[in-house]
Structure formats: structure tokens, C-alpha cells
C-alpha positions as CSV (number, residue, x, y, z in Angstrom):
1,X,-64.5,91.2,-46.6
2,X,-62.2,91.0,-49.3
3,X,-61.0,94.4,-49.1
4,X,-60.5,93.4,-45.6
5,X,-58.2,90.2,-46.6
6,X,-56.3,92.3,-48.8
7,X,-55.4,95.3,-46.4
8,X,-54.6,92.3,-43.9
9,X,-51.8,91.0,-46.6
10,X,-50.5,94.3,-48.6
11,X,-50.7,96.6,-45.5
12,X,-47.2,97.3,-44.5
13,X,-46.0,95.0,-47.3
14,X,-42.0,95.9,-47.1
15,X,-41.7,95.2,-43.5
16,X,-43.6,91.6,-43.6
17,X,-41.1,90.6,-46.3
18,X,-37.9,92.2,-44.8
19,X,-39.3,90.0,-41.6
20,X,-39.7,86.9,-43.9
21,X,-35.9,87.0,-45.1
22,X,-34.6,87.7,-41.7
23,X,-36.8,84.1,-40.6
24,X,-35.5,82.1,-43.1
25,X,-32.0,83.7,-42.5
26,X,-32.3,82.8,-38.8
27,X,-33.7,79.0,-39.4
28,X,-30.7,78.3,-41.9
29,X,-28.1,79.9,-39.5
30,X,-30.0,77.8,-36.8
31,X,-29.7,74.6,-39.0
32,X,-25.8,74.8,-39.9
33,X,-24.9,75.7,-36.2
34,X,-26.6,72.6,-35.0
35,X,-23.5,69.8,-33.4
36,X,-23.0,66.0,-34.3
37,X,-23.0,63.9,-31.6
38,X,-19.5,63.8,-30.3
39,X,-16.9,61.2,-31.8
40,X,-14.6,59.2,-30.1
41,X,-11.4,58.8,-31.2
42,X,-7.6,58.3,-30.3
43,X,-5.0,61.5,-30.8
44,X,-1.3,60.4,-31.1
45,X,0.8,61.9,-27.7
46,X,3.7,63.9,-27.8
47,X,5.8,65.1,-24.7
48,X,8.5,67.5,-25.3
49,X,11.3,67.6,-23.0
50,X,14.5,69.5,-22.4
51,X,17.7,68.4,-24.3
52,X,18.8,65.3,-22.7
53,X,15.6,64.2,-21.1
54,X,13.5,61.5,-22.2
55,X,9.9,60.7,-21.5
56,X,7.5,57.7,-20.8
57,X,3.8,58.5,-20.2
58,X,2.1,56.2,-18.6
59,X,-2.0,55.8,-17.3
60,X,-2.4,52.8,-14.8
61,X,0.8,51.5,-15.0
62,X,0.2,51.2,-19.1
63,X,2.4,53.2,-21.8
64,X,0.1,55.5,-23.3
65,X,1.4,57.1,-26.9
66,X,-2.3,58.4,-27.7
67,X,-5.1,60.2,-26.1
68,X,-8.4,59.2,-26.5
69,X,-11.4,62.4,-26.3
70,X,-14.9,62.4,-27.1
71,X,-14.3,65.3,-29.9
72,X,-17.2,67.6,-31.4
73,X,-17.7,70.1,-34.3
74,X,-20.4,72.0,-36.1
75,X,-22.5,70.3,-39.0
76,X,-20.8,70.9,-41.7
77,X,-17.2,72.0,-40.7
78,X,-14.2,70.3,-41.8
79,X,-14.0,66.6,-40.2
80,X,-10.4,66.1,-41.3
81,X,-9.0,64.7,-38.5
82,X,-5.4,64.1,-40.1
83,X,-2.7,66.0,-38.8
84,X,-4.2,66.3,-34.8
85,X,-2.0,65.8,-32.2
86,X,-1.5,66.3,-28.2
87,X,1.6,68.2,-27.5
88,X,2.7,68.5,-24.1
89,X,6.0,70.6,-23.2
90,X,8.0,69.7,-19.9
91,X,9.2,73.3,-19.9
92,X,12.2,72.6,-17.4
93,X,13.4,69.6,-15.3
94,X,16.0,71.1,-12.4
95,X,16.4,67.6,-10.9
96,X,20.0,65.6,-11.2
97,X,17.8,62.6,-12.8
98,X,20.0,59.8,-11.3
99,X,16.7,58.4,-10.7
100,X,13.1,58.6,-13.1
101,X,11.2,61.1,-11.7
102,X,7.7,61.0,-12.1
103,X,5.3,63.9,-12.8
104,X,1.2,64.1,-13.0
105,X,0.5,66.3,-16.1
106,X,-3.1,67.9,-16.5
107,X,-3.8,68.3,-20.3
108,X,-5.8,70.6,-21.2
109,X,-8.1,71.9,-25.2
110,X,-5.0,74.2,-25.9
111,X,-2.5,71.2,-25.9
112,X,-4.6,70.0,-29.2
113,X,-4.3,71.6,-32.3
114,X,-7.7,71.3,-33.3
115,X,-9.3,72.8,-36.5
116,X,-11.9,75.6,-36.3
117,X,-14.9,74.9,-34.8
118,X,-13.7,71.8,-32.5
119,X,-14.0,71.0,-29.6
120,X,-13.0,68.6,-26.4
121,X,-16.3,67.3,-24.9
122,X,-14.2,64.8,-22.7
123,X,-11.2,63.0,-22.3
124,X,-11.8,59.4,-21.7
125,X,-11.5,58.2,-19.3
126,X,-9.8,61.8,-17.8
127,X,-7.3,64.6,-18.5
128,X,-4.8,63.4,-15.8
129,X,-1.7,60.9,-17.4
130,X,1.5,60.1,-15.2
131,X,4.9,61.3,-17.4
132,X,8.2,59.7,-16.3
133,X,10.5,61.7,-16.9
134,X,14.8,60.2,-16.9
135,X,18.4,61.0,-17.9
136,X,19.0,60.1,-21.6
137,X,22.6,58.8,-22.2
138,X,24.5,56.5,-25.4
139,X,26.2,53.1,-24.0
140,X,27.8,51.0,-26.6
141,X,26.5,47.1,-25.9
142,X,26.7,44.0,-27.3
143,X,23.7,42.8,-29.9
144,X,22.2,39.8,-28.1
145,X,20.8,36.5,-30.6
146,X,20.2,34.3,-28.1
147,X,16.2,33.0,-28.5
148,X,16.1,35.9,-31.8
149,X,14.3,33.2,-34.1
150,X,10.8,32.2,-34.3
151,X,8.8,30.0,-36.6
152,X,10.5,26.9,-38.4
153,X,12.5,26.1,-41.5
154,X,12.0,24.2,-43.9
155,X,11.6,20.1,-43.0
156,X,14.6,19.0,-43.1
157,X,16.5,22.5,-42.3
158,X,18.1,24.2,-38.7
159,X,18.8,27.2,-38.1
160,X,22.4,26.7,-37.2
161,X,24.1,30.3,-36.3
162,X,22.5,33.6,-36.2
163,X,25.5,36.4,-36.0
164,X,24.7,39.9,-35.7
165,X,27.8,42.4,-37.8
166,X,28.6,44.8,-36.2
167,X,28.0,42.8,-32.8
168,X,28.1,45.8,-30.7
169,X,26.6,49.2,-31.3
170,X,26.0,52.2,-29.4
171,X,22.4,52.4,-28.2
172,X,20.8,56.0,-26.9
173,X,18.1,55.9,-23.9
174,X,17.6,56.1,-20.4
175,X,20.8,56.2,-18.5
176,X,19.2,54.6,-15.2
177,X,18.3,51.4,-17.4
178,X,21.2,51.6,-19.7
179,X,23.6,50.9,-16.8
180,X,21.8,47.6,-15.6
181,X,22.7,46.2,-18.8
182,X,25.8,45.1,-21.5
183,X,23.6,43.8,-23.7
184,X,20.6,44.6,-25.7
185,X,18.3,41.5,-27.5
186,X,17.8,42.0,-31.2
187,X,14.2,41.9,-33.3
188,X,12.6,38.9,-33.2
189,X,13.6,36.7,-36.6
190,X,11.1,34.9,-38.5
191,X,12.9,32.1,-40.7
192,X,9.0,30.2,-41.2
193,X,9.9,27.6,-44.6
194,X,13.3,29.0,-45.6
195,X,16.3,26.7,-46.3
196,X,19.2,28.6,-47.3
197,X,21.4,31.5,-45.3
198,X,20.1,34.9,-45.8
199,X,20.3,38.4,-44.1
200,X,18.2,41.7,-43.0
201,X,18.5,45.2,-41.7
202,X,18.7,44.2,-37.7
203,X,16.9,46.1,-35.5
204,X,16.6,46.0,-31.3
205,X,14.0,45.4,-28.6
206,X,13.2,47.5,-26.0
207,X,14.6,47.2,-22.1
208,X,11.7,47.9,-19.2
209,X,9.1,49.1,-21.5
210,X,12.1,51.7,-22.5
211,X,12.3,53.1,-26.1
212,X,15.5,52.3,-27.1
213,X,17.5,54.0,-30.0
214,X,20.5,51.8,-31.8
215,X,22.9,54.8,-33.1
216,X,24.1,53.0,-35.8
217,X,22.9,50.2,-38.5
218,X,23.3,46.8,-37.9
219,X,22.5,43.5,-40.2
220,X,21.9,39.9,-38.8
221,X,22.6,36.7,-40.8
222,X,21.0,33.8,-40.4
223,X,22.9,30.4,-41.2
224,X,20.1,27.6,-42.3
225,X,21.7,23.9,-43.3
226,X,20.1,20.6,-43.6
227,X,19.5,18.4,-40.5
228,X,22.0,16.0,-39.6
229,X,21.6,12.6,-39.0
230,X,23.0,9.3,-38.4
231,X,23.6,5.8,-40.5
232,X,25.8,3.0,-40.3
233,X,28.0,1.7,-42.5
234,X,29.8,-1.6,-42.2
235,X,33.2,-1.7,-43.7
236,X,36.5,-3.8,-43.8
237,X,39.8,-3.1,-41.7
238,X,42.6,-2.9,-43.9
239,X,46.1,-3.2,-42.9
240,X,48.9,-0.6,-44.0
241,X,52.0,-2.6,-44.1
242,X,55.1,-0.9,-44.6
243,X,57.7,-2.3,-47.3
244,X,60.6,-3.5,-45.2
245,X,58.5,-5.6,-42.6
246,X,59.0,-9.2,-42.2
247,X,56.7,-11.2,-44.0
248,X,54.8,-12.9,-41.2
249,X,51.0,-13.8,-41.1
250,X,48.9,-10.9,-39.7
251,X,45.9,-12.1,-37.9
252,X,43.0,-9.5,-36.4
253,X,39.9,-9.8,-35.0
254,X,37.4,-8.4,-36.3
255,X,38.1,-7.8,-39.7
256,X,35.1,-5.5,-40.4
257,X,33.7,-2.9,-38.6
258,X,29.9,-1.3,-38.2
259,X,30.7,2.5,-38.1
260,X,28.0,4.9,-37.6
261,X,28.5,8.4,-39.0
262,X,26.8,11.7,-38.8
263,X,26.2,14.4,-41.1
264,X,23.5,16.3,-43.9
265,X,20.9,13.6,-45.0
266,X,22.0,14.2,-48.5
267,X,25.7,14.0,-48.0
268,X,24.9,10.7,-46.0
269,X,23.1,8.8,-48.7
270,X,25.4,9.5,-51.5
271,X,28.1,7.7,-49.0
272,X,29.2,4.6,-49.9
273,X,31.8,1.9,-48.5
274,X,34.4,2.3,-51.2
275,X,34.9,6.2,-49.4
276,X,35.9,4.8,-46.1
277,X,39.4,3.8,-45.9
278,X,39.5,2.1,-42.2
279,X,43.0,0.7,-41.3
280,X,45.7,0.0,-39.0
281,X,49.4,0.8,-39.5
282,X,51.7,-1.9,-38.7
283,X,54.3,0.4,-38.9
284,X,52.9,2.4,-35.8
285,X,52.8,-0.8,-33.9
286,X,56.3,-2.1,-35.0
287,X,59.0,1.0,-35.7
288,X,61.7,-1.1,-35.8
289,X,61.4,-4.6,-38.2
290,X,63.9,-6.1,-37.1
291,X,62.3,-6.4,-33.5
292,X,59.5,-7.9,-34.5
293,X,59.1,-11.3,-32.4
294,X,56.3,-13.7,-33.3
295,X,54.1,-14.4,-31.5
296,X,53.0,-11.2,-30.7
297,X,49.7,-9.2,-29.8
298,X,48.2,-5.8,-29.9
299,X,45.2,-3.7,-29.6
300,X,45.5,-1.0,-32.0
301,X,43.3,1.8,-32.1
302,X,41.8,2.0,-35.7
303,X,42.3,4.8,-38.0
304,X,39.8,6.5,-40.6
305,X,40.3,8.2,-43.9
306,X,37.9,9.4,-47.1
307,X,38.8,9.3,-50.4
308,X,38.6,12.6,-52.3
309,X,35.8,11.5,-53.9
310,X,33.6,11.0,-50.8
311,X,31.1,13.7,-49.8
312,X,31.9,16.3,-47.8
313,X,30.9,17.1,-44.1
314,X,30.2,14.1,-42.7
315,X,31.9,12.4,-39.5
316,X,32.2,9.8,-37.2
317,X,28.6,10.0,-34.5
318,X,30.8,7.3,-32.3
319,X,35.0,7.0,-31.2
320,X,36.9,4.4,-33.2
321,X,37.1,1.3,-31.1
322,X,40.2,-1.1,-30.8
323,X,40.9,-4.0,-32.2
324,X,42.9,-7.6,-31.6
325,X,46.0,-7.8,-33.9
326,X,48.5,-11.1,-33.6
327,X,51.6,-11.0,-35.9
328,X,51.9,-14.8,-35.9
329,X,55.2,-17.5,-36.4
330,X,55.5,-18.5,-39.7
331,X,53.8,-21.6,-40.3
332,X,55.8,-25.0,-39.9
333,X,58.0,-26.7,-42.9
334,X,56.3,-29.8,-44.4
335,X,57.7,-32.9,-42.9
336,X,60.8,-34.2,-45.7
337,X,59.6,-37.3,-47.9
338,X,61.6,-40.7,-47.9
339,X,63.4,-41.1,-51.6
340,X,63.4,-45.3,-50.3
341,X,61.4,-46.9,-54.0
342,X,58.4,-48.6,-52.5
343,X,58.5,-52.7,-51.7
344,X,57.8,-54.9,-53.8
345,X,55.2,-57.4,-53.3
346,X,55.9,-61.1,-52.5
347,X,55.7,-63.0,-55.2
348,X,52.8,-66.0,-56.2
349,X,53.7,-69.0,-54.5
350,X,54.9,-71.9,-57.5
């Protein structure tokens, strides 16, 4: 029996273990060949076009810039994915383009540039993508900053200008949506908790889902002051009285004034009355002295100076209102007193 069990085992012994390496050869071959599940994942889109053509591809009326495939590859391959990309080429275009012309492109494994051992399992949700194809052209139009900010300053700040230098460029794109247009909206702005003028690189939105190219650089400043408000001040009406005029009484009504200005709320509460000079000039109202003829009325119209000492940017919220001026007789003489020495009084009777 044992003699049997040996024969069974060392009979032919070369070939048994020759046929034992080529097993274990084929199960490891078997074992690296086997595939991961497939992986989805999004491939960025390229479409190459002739010179002067641009290209929008589209896939139910949305822009599509990637591609999205269930992809698949051996057990232990590479699974870089950096550096894949879908390249499409539009190999010629023979028509005029006044209009977009639109085109149904089937992509295919070989517009991929996949790595060794890869493959497309499917294209989600297909292989079929809609490629507008128009005429590109340069325009030069004017930057637009209209609605350009978002967010808010500061308390207490507005955004008072937003100027965009140069304020027109030229700007490459679609001719058929270039010509609808003369101007182009700038970036959106975001000025969230700032209080002071500043400026960026500028940059443009897109027209119709377009991709828009500005040809040149372009920076936007943004002008942020303090808010204005408004305060009244109450002050008194002087009157400018030139050197030569008659020296009769002056009478107006009021003789003060409530004035409400406007400007930055710090400028506002550092002013004071003493900076307001509010007046009327006699001589405006009488050019000629010697024509003045009492009694007399007027309604002048008030006139408003600062000192140079008063804090700058502010200004009247309301007009100047007029006023009641009288230049008025001179007052009466006193009535003369008798020089007659008082009488004496009776005398005592004896």
C-alpha cells in the first residue's frame, strides 16, 4: 500500500510540478486581471474649432464643460485620473455663421485620453451633446456698474460711485450676440463691512450664457463715504450794512432762523452756530443811499456763508426763505422844555 502511495506521488514527478507552477501562474494572472466596479466621475470637455469659431455645448438646454462616464480599469493599474480630458475637434465649418449653427456630436472612447488599461463602461446619461457652434469677432463696449455691488458697508457708510478705468474695452466673442449690445456688465463687487475707497482687477459677466473675453485689463474703484444726514441749527440774521448808508433804524422779522443742513454725521456734529454766518445786504436792497426813503419795506432773500473754520461738506437740506425788512423814520425829537422858573406858592395868610 505504501509503495502504492508513493508511485501515486513520485511517478512522473517533473510534469506534476511543472503543472503546479503553471496553476498558481494562472490563479495570480486570473487575480490581477480581475476589474473594480466601474467609477463615476466628471471629465472636463474640450471642443476644438477652426480659427474664428467659437463653441457652446450644451445637453437639455444646459452648458455642459464636462462629461460624466462610468469609467473602469484593471485591479491594480494606475487610477491617476489627473490629466483626462474629452477632446472633441470640429474639423471644418463651411457655413457663413451669421447665425449659431447647431450641431449633434457623437463622442466616442477615442475622444478620451485614457491611461492603459481603461475603459468607458458608459456615458451618463449618453454619448450624444448638442455643440453650438458661432462667428467669433472683438467689439469694443462700454464697462457697465450699474447694480455691480452686493453686500453692505460698514453702518454708517454708502457706496457712493463705482467707476470702472478704462470705461470701455474691447471684448472678443460671439459676433451674433456681440452686436445686440454696447455694453457689457462688470463682476459682481462685494464691499460687505468696508468704509473707505478702494480698488481691484475688474473683470466682466457673461451675455446669453456666452463666454466673454475682455482684451484688455481693466480696474474698478469703489468710492465708500459716511452717510449723510440732516440737523437743524437755529441761528441769528445779521445785517451787512455798508459804510455810507444813512443811519436809520433797521427793523426785520424774524431775527433768527431754524436752518436744517445736510451732510457726513461727523462733519454735522462738530457744527456749531458760530460757523454760520446768515445775513442780509442792505446794500443789495439799497444801491443808491441817497434814495433811501423811510418808511420802507422789503423781502429779502437771506444769504449763507461758513467761516473757514467750519467743517467741510456740509450744506443747506432746505432753500433759504425770505424775510420782512422795514428801514424805518428816525424816531421823533423830544418835545423842547419851558425855561419859565416854577410858581411860587401863595403865601400863609397873616
Amino acid at each position: 500500500m505504501f509503495t502504492f502511495v508513493r508511485g501515486l506521488f513520485l511517478k512522473n514527478l517533473g510534469t506534476k510540478i511543472m503543472a503546479l507552477i503553471l496553476a498558481v501562474i494562472c490563479l495570480l494572472y486570473i487575480h490581477n486581471a480581475r476589474i473594480d466596479p466601474p467609477k463615476e466621475i466628471n471629465i472636463p470637455l474640450i471642443i476644438e474649432t477652426p480659427a474664428q469659431i467659437i463653441s457652446r455645448a450644451e445637453k437639455d438646454g444646459e452648458i455642459i464643460k464636462e462629461i460624466k462616464v462610468n469609467l473602469e480599469y484593471p485591479r491594480g493599474a494606475s487610477s491617476d485620473l489627473t490629466g483626462l480630458v474629452c477632446r472633441y475637434k470640429i474639423k471644418a465649418v463651411t457655413e457663413a455663421l451669421d447665425k449659431p449653427q447647431i450641431r449633434i456630436v457623437e463622442l466616442a472612447a477615442s475622444d478620451f485620453n485614457l491611461k492603459q488599461g481603461m475603459t468607458i463602461k458608459q456615458f451618463i446619461p449618453d454619448n450624444k451633446i448638442q455643440v453650438v457652434l458661432m462667428r467669433e469677432t472683438v467689439s469694443h463696449m462700454k464697462l457697465k456698474t450699474d447694480g455691480a455691488i452686493k453686500g453692505n458697508p460698514q453702518k454708517g457708510y454708502r457706496v457712493t460711485s463705482v467707476r470702472a478705468m478704462p470705461s470701455d474695452i474691447p471684448i472678443k466673442g460671439p459676433k451674433n450676440i456681440l452686436d445686440k449690445y454696447n455694453e457689457i456688465p462688470i463682476a459682481k463687487i462685494d464691499v460687505t463691512n468696508r468704509n473707505s475707497i478702494f480698488s481691484l482687477p475688474g473683470q466682466i459677466e457673461p451675455l446669453e450664457n456666452a463666454e466673454l473675453t475682455a482684451m484688455a485689463p481693466f480696474s474698478v474703484e469703489v468710492l465708500i463715504e459716511e452717510d449723510i444726514i440732516e440737523d437743524v441749527r437755529t441761528v441769528k440774521i445779521n445785517l451787512l450794512i455798508p459804510p455810507d448808508f444813512p443811519h436809520f433804524p433797521i427793523q426785520i422779522k424774524p431775527q433768527e432762523k431754524a436752518l436744517k443742513f445736510k451732510g457726513p454725521a461727523s462733519k454735522i456734529k462738530e457744527l456749531k452756530p458760530g460757523h454760520i454766518n446768515l445775513f442780509v445786504n442792505i446794500g443789495d436792497l439799497c444801491p443808491n443811499p441817497s434814495e433811501v426813503k423811510p418808511p420802507m419795506t422789503f423781502a429779502p432773500k437771506l444769504e449763507l456763508r461758513f467761516t473757514p473754520d467750519a467743517p467741510t461738506g456740509i450744506e443747506l437740506a432746505e432753500p433759504l426763505e425770505q424775510i420782512k425788512l422795514e428801514i424805518l423814520p428816525p424816531p421823533a425829537p423830544p418835545e423842547p422844555t419851558s425855561d419859565k422858573p416854577p410858581e411860587q406858592p401863595p403865601a400863609p395868610p397873616k
